[in-house]
N, C-alpha and C positions, 0 to 999 in steps of 0.2 A: 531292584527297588533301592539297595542300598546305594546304587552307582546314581540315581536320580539325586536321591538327600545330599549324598556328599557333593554334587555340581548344584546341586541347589541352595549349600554353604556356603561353598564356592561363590556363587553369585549374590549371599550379603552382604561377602567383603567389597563387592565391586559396589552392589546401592551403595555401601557406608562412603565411597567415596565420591560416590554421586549426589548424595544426603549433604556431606561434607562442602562441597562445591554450593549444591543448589539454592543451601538454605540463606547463606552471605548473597547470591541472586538477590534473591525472593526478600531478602529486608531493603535489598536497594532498591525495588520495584514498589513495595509496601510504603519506603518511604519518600520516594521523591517521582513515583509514574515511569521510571525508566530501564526498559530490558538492558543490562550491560552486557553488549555481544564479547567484550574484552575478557569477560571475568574467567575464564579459562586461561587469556595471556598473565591476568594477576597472579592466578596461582602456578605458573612458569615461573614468572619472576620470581616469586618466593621462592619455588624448588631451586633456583640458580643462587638466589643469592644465601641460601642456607647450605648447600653446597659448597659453596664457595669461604663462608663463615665455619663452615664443621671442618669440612674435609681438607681443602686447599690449605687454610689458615691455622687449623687445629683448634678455633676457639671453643671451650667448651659447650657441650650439648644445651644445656639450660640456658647459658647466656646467648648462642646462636638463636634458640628458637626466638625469644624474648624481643631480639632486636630485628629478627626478619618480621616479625608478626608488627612492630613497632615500626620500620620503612614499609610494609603496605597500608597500614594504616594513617600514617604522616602522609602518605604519596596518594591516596584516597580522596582525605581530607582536602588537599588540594588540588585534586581534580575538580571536587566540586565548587571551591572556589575560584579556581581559573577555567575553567569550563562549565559547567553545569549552573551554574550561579549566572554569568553572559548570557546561556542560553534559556534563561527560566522564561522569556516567554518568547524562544525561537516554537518552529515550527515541531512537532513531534518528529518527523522525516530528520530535520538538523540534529535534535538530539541521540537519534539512533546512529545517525552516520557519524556524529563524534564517538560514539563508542567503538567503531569500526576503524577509526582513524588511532583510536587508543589501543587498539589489537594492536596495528600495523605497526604501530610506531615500539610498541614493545617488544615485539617480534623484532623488527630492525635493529633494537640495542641491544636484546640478546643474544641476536647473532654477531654483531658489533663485539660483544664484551666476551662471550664463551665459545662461540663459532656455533657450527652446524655440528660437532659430533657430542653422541649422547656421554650425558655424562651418569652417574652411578652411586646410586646413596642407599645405605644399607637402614633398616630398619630401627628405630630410636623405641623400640616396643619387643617384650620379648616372643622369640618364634618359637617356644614348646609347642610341641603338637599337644591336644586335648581331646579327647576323644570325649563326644555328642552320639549317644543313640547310636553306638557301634559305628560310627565315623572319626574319624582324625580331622581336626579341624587347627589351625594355627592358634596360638594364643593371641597373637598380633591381631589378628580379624575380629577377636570376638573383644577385644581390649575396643578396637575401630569402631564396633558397631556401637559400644556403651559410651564412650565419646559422642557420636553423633545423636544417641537417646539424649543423653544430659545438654549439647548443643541443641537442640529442638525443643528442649524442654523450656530451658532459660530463653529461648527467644520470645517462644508461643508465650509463656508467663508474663515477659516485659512487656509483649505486645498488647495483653489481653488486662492485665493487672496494674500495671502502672504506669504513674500520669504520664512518664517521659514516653512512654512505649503510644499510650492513646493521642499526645501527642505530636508523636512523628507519624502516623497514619492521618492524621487529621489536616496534618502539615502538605501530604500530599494532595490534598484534594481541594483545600484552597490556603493557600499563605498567609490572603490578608485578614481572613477570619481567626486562622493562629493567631498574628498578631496583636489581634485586638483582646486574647487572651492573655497574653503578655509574655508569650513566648516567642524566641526572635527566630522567624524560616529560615535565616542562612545558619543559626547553628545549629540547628536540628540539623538542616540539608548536609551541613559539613558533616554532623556528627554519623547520622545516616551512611555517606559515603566511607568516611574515614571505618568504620567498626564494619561496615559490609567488607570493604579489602580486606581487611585484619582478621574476617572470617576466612577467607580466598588466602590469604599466605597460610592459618593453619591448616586449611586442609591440602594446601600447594607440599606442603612439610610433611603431610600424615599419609599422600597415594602417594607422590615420589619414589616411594619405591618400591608400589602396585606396577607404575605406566612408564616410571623412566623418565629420568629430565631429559627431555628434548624440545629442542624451539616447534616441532610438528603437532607431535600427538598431544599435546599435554593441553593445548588453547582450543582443538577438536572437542575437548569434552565439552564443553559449549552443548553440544546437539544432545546428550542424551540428559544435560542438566534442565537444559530448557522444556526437553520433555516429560522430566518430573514436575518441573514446576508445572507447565498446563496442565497435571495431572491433579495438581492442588488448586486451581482456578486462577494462580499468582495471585494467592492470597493466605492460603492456610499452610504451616508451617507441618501439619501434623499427616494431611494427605498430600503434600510434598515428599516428607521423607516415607510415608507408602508407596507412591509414585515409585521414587528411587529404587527401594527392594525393590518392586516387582519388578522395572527393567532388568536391575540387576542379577536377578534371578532366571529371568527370561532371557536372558544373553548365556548366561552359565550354563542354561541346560540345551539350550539352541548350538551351542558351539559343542554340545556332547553329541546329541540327537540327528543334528542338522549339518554336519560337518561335510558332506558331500556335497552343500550349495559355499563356494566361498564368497566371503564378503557376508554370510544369512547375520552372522554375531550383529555386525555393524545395523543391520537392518532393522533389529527389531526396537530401536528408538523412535523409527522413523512411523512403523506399521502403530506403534501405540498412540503416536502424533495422528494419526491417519483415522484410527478408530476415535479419538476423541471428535476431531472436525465432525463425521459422521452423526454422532450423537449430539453432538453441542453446535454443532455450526448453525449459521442463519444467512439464508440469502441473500436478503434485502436490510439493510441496516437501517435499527427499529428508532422509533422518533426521537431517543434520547443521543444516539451518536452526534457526537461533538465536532464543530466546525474545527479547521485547521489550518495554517498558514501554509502556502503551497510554491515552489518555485516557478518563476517567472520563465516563459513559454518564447523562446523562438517562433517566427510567422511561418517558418515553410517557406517563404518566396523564393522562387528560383531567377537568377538575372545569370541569361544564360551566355550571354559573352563572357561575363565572369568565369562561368564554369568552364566553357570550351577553353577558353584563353588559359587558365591557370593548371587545367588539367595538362593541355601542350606543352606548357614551361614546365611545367613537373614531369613529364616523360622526358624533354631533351634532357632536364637537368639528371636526370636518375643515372641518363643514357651516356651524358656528354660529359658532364662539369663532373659530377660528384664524386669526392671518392669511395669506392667500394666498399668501406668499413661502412662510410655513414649509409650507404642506400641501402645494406644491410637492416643497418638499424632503423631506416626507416619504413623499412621496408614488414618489422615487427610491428611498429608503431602502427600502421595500417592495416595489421592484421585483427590486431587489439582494438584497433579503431571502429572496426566491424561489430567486437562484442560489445563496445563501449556502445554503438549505435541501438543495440537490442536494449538495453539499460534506460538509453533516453526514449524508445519507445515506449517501454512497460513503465518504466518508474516517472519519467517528465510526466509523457504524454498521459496515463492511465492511469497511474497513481498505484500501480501495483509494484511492490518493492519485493523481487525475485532475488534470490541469493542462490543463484543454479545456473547464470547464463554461458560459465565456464564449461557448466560439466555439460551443457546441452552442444556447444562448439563442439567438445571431446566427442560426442554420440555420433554427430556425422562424418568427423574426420575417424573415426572408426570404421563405419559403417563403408565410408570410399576405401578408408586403407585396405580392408579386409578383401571387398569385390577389386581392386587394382593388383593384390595381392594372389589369390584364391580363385577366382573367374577371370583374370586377364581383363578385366574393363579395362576399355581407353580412360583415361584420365578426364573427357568430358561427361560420360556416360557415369562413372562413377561420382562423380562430383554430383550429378541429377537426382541419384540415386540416395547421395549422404543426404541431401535438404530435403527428399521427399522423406525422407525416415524419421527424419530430425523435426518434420514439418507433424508428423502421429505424433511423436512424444512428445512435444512442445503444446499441442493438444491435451495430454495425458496430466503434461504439469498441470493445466492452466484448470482442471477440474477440481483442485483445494480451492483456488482461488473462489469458486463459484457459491463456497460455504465461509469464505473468512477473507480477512482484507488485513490490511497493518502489520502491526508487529506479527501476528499470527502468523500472515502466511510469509514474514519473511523467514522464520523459524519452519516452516512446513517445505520451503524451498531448500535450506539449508540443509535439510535433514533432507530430501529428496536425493539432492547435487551429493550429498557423503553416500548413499545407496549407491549412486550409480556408478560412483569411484571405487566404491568396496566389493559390489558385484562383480561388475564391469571392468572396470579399466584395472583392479589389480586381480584379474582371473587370467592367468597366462596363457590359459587353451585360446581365449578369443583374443587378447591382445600378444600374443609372442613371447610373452613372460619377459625376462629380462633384454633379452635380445631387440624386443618391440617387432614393429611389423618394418619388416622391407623394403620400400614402392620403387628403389631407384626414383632415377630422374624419369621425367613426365612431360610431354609432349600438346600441343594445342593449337590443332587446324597443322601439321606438320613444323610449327615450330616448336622448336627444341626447348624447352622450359628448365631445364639441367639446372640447379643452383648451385651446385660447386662449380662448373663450366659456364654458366650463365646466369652470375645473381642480377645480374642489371635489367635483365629481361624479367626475372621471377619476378622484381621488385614493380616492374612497372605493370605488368597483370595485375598484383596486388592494389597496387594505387589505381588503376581502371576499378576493378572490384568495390572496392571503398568509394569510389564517387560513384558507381551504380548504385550502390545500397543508400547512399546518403540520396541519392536521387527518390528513391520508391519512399524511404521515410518523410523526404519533404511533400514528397505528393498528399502520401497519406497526411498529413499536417492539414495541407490547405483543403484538403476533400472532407466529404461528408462523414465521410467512417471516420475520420479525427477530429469534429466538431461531437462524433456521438463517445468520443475515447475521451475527449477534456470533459464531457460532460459527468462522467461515470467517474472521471480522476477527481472531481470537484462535489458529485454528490448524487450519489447514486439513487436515493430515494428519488430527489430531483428529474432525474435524468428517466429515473424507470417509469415516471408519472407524464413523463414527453412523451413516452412512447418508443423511450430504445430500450432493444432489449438487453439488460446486461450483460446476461448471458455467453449470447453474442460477440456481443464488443470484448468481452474477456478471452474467452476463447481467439480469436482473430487477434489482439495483439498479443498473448502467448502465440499463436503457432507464427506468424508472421516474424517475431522478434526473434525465434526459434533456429527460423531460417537462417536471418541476419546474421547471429551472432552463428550458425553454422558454415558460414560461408566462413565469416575470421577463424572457425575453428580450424576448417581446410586449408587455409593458407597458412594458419598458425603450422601446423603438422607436416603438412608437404615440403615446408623449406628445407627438410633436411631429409637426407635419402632414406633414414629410416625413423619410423615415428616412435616416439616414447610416451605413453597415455599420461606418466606420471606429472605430466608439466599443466593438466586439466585437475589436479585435484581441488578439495573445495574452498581451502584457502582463496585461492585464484579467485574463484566468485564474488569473496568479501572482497577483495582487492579490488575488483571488477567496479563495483560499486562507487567507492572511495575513489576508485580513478574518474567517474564520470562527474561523480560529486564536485572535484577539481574543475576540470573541464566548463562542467557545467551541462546537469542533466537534463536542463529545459532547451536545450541546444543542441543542432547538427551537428556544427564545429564544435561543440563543445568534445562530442567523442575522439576523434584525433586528436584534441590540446589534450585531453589525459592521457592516451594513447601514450604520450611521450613519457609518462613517467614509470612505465613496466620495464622490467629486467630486459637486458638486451635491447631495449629500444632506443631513442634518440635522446632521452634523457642519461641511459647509458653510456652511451657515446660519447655527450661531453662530457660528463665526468671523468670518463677515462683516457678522455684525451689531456682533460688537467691533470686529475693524478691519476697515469696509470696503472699503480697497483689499488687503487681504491676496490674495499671489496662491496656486491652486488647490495649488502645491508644497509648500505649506505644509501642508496635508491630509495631501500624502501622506507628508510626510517624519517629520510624527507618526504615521502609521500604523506605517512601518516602525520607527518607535524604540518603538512601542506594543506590537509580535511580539515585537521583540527583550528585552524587559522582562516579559511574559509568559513568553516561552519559560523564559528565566533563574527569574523568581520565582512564578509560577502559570498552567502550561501548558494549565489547564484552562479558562481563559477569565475572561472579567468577569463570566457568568452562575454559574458556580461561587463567586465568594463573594458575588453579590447570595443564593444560595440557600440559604447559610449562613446570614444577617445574616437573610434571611426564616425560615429554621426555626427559630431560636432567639428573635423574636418569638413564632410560633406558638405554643411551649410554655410561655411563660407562661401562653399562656388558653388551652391547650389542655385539655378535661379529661382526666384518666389515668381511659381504659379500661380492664379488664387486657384483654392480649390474648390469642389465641388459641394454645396453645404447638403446635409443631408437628406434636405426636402428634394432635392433635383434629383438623387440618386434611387430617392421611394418611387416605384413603381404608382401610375395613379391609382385610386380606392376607387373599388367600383362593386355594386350594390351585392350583399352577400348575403343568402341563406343559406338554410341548413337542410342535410334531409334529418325529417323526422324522426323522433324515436321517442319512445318513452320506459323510462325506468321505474322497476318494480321493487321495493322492497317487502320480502315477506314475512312476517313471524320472525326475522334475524338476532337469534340472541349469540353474544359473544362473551367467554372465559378466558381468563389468564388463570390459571391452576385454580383455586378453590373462589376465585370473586369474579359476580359476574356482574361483565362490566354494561351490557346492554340487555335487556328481557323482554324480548318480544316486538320489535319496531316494526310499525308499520308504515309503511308511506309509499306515494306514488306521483313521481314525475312527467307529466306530460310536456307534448312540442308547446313552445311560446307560455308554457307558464311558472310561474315564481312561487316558492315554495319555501317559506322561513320554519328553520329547526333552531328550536332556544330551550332554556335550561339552564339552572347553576352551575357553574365551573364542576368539572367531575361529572356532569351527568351524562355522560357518554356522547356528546352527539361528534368529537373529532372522532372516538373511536370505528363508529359508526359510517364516517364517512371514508375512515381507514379501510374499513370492511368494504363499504360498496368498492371500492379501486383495487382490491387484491393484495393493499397490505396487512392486511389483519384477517386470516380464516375465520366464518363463522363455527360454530360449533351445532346451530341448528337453524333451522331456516332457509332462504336465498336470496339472492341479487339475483332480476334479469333486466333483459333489454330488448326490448318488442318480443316480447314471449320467451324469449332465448335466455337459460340459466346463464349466468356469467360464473358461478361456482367452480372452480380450480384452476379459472383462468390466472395464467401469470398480470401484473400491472398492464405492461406493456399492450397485451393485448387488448385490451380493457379500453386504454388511450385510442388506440387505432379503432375499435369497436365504436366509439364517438362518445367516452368518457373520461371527462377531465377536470379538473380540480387545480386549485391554490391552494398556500399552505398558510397555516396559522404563523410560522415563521418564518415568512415566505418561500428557503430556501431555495432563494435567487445562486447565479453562480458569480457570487462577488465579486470576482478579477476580472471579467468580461465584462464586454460591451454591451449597452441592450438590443444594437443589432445581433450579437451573438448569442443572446441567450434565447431571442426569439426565432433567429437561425436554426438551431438546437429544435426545438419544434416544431420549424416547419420541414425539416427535412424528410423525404421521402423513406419509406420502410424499406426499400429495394435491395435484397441481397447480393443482387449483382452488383453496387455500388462499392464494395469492400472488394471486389476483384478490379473494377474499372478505377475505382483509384490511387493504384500502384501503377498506373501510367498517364490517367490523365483525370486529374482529380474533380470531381462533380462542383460545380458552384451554383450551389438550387440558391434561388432569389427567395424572398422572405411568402409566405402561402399566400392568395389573398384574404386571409382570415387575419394574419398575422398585420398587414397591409390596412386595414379597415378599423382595427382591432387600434393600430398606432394614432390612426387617426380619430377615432372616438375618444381616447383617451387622452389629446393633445402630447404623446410622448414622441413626437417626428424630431424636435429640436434637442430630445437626448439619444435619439439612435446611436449615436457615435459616442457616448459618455461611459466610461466605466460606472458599473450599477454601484458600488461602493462610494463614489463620488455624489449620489444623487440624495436628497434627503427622503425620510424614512419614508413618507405620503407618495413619491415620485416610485420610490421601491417597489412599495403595496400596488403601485398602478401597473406597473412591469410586473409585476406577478401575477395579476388577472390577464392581463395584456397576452402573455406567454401561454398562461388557461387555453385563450382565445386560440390562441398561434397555432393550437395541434386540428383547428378544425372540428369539432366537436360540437353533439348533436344534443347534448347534457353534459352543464356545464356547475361544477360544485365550489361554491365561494365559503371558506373558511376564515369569518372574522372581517370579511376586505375592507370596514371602514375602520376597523381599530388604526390610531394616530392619525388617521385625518380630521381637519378643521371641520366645520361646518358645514361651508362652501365645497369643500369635497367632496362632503358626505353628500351635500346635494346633486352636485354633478353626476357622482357615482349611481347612486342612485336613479337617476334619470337614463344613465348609460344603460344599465343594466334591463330598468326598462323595456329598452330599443333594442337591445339583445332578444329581447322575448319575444317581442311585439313585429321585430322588423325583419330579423334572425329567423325566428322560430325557434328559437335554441331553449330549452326546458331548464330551467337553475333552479338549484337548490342551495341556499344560502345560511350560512351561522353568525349571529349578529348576535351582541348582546345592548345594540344601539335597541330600544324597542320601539321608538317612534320612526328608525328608520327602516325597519323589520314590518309593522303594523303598517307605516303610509306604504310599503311598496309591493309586500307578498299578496297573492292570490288567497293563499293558503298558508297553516300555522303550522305544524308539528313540535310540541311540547314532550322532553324528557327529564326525568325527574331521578337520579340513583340508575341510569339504565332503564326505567320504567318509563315507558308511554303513556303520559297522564292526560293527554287531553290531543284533538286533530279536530282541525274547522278553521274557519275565515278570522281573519285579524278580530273581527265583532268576538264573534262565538270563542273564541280562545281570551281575548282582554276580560271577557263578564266570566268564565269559568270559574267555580270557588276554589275548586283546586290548585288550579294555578295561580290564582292571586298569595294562597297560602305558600305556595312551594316557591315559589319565585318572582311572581309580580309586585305581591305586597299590596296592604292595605289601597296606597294611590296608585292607582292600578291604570290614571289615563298617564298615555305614554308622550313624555315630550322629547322634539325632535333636535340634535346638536343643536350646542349654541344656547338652549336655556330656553328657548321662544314656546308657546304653546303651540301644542296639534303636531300631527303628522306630518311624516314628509308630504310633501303636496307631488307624489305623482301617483300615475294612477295609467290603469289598463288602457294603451290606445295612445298614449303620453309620449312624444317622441321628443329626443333631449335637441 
């Protein structure tokens, strides 16, 4: 028992430095919305440069600390005015990868200025042991832990108590509202940034000589600070630094208890990461998630004389011209290329931001080294072997992903990719310990594959391998499984209301990207006769990132243009061709200045304006074809119904913790008829229609469909079952075309489709609903138009439009005449009609139009607070007294857009 307490002391001193780290996080995130992945490099730098101030220089202790706490905080201050300030309304993805790019780039000066070897700072706190409850405990530690009380105290106070503290929170949530307070957002923002370093150099000066100044360990704590903070919500200051101990404490007695699993210490940041998702995650992201700027999407197109031809010139030239050094390093480049390609699937294409595609490489070139090693596999049997393995665990990641998205799961990945380096790749029994593993030279179809005897050949596999994968990604680009992957990158509410299942699509580009970047892990490892795990650590992932980011993560090409700027690669190469003895930090320290310059001035990459400077050669010698307009390319409309169904709702009441948002709804949808739900703003009725589609569990009640409960059905299936919906915010996919977004829709559910299009990608033509749907709604003349180009009324009609597109046998309109004219209101209304009448299709409609509600529903359904206060015919619902009290009001006859007396003038049988 006393051996528990005293490792369980043991493990305060570790929270206090995790406390110390997370809480300077946690005020940058409180006050400007932004995870700094860096702030582990901050607090490096500080330990370097107090080191360097105490020790090297002799300055004294009081004036060292003073003035290192004084350059993180100057150096802060101006990050957020030269970064963070540019990017105040980049995209949130730009903002996080300039943090990544502010790692790198730190990383790179400090190996630049103190090298790679650790350096050594003794204690500025005195180390009496103290003896606690029959333990010995340091005096240093419990000096550390009343430091981090009084830092949490003073924070939580500013934060909670005064005006600058309410007004830096306020600051991050909208700027221009600060400023009409008369407070100015860039110097809050500055001030925010500049006093979060200034936290990060003191406690860079207070663990220093818990963890050891090293350019490695020290920017790592990153993972188990971020895992305090989600322990606090990244917001509370006080269950943050709880957060802290407990990891703290849980590592300390885990490294006593647990000491026969290696790598278990590193782990348990990861498993408290893991248990929070659990508890807190959400599947489907709830109506208030926030739209986002998103980067600009390569087409996929393959123009295959390009590819044959240039892939030929790059084999002679590997073979013939080049010399050896450089096809070496290109030959890195392309391997890198490979991870770089996983990166643009999950993060371009999907929008999932993995910080693990390093250590997922490591997993399969393990897994071959070991069977090439251990079982004598041939070298192509093991390579089968590393991607089907790599292809489960890639699976394994991709199940965070399925409870959280964003910043989250770039932190859940992060701390994944350290597990698997701490378990894994530094456990000697499975990796060869320092030795590494073996494989010699490796063979393929009986040629010799040798890299020391034959790097011109290795190099040129690798460069086949790389345009294979670049091939199966472009496929997936222009197929169906990457029309349901941008949909889900772009909005997943959206997307799960078409009818994909997200699920799915997550999983599939996890394991798919899995592979990809397994294949670059095999080539990455096999160049040389024996592997060393240690070149997959989790660093490498962030860098991973940061190199696509370059490149250009909406891009094919974009992976091999960053590919060039990893150690040993072709960026390597010239630099040491100009100056030879340049050291490797040098690389990196231009990479990270090379994110940070991007992000700031073109977040799309170097393959985004090489592709401009290329099309606009093209059209000089291009010849002008006319083209095809888009009426010629629509298939013709030809007459459509529906099969029947009708929708039940029963008794459905719905809770969010203690208020209930609906009590009791009744109603019921049949084929061909129209159904208006009205009510004051708040009276439940989007909730309600959240509920029928599977976003929103009832709590009592049901939803069915021709008798059949629809109850625990995920969306997805719901859409396919023949129920479909608009959105009151439309939640169209803004960067697309409206042929793409009704594409999206019509695509077929076929599981097979995500295997068949990694070789020949499906191109399903738009439904005939989707078809009909164009034409009833006159939107033929914008099928080719980005929806963000269209004005708001054109929008609203692509949103019903898209409704239509999934085929659906009950069809749910939220709001669809808010921002239309009069004239629209008319048209639309006549449309919808003819939906019922000609369709068959059952709608249920939310208008707060009431004469366009009254002239066109069948039927009325009135909610009142969640309460069901009134059902019957437009007649029978307008004379009810309770509705005229709850929401009709005294003049209770309803006129129609536009001001004019009476109803819409359509009516059952009314064809537009």
């Amino acid at each position: 028992m006393t051996t528990a307490i005293q490792f369980a002391l043991l493990g305060l001193g570790i929270g206090t430095a995790y406390t110390l780290l997370a809480q300077g996080m946690l005020l940058i995130y409180r006050g400007s919305g932004v995870i700094n992945f860096a702030h582990g490099a901050v607090a490096m730098l500080a330990a370097y440069i107090y080191w360097q101030l105490r020790v090297d220089w002799g300055v004294p202790t009081a004036l060292a600390m003073v003035a290192t706490v004084g350059v993180c905080g100057l150096l802060g201050w101006g990050t957020y005015q030269v970064i963070m300030r540019p990017l105040g309304r980049a995209s949130a993805l730009a903002r996080v990868i300039s943090t990544l790019g502010i790692f790198m780039l730190l990383q790179g000066v400090a190996l630049l200025i103190w090298g790679a070897f650790p350096k050594t700072l003794d204690s500025d706190l005195p180390t009496t042991l103290v003896t606690v409850a029959g333990v010995s405990v340091g005096l240093d530690k419990i000096l550390l832990l009343v430091i981090a009380l009084v830092l949490t105290t003073v924070l939580w106070l500013a934060g909670r108590r005064s005006a600058l503290g309410l007004a830096i929170r306020a600051n991050a949530e909208n700027q221009r509202a600060t400023a009409t307070l008369g407070w100015s957002p860039h110097l809050l923002g500055g001030l925010t940034w500049g006093v979060g370093w200034a936290v990060a150099g003191i406690a860079g000066i207070l663990i220093a000589p818990l963890v050891g100044v090293t350019v490695d360990a020290m920017p790592l704590l990153v993972i188990p600070v971020l895992a305090a903070a989600l322990i606090g919500r990244l917001s509370s200051f006080w269950w943050t630094f709880g957060g802290a101990m407990i990891i703290g404490v849980l590592q300390s007695l885990v490294s006593r208890y647990v000491d026969f699993v290696p790598g278990a210490m590193q782990a348990v940041p990861f498993l408290v990461i893991l248990l929070l998702l659990v508890v807190r995650g959400q599947g489907v992201p709830a109506r208030s998630t926030g739209k986002q700027t998103l980067p600009t999407l390569g087409t996929g197109r393959i123009s295959w004389p390009w590819v044959v031809g240039v892939t030929a010139v790059g084999i002679l030239l590997f073979l013939l011209v080049f010399p050896e050094s450089l096809v070496v390093a290109l030959g890195v480049t392309a391997s890198w290329g490979m991870v770089l390609l996983s990166v643009v699937l999950l993060l371009g294409y999907t929008g999932q931001l993995s910080l693990a595609q390093v250590a997922l490489g490591g997993v399969a070139a393990l897994v071959a080294g070991r069977l090439v090693v251990d079982a004598g596999f041939p070298f192509p049997v093991a390579v089968l072997a590393g991607l089907a393995a790599v292809l489960v665990v890639g699976g394994l990641f991709a199940l965070p992903a399925l409870r959280t998205r964003g910043i989250d799961l770039a932190i859940v990945t992060l701390g994944l990719g350290s597990c698997v380096s701490a378990l894994v790749f530094a456990n000697g029994s499975l990796t060869g310990g320092y030795d590494g593993t073996p494989v010699g030279p490796q063979s393929l179809f009986g040629l010799d594959l040798d890299t020391i005897l034959y790097p011109r050949r290795w190099a040129v596999f690798v460069l086949v391998m790389l345009v294979l994968c670049a091939i199966v990604v472009a496929n997936i680009r222009r197929g169906s499984s990457g029309r349901r992957m941008i949909a889900v990158r772009t909005n997943e509410r959206a997307a799960s209301a078409l009818g994909v299942d997200v699920v799915r699509v997550k999983l599939y580009a996890f394991c798919v990207a899995a592979v990809v970047a397994g294949v670059g892990g095999i080539t990455l490892a096999f160049r040389n006769p024996t592997i060393l795990y240690s070149e997959f650590d989790p660093i490498q992932s962030v860098l991973a990132v940061g190199y696509s980011f370059i490149g250009g993560v909406g891009y094919i090409a974009g992976a091999p243009t960053g590919g060039t700027l990893v150690n040993g690669g072709f960026g390597s190469w010239v630099i040491h061709s100009i100056f030879p003895d340049a050291s490797p930090a040098w690389l990196m320290s231009i990479a990270g200045l090379s994110v940070l310059l991007f992000a700031l001035m073109n977040p799309d990459g170097m393959i985004r304006t090489n592709l401009h400077l290329i099309d606009s050669v093209k059209a000089r010698f291009r010849r002008h074809r006319p083209a095809r307009t888009a009426k010629e390319q629509l298939p013709p409309a030809t007459p459509h119904t529906v099969p029947p169904a009708t929708l039940a709702v029963e008794s459905v009441v719905v809770r969010f913790g203690g208020v209930t948002a609906v009590a009791g709804a009744d109603l019921t949808v049949s084929p061909g008829e129209i159904v208006g739900l009205i009510g004051p703003n708040g009276a439940g009725k989007t909730t309600l229609i959240d509920t029928v589609t599977g976003f929103v569990p009832p709590a009592e009640g049901s939803v069915s469909l021709n008798g059949e409960s629809m109850n625990g059905w995920p969306v997805h299936r719901r859409t396919r079952a023949g129920v479909s919906r608009s959105f009151q915010s439309l939640e169209l996919f803004e960067s697309s075309t409206v042929r793409e977004n009704l594409g999206v829709a019509s695509d077929p559910s076929a599981a097979a489709s995500y295997v068949k299009d990694l070789v020949a990608p499906s191109r399903s033509p738009l439904s005939p609903a989707a078809v009909a749907a164009v034409c009833e709604l006159d939107l033929v003349d914008s099928l080719d138009t980005v929806v963000s180009d269209l004005s708001y009324g054109r929008r609203r009609l692509v949103a019903i439009a898209r409704a239509i597109a999934t085929q659906p046998s009950v069809l749910l309109l939220d709001e669809p005449a808010a921002g239309l004219s009069s004239g629209e209101t008319l048209e639309l209304a006549r449309v919808v009609r003819r939906l019922a009448d000609a369709w068959g299709l059952g709608v249920l409609v939310i208008e707060h139009d009431m004469a366009f509600v009254m002239g066109l529903c069948d039927k009325v359904v009135v909610l009142n607070f969640g309460r069901q206060i009134a059902s019957g015919t437009p007649d029978e619902v307008r004379a009810d007294p309770e509705v005229i009290r709850a929401y009709l009001g005294e003049q209770s006859t309803a006129r129609p857009a536009g001001g004019s007396a009476g109803p819409v003038p359509v009516t059952a049988g009314q064809e537009a």
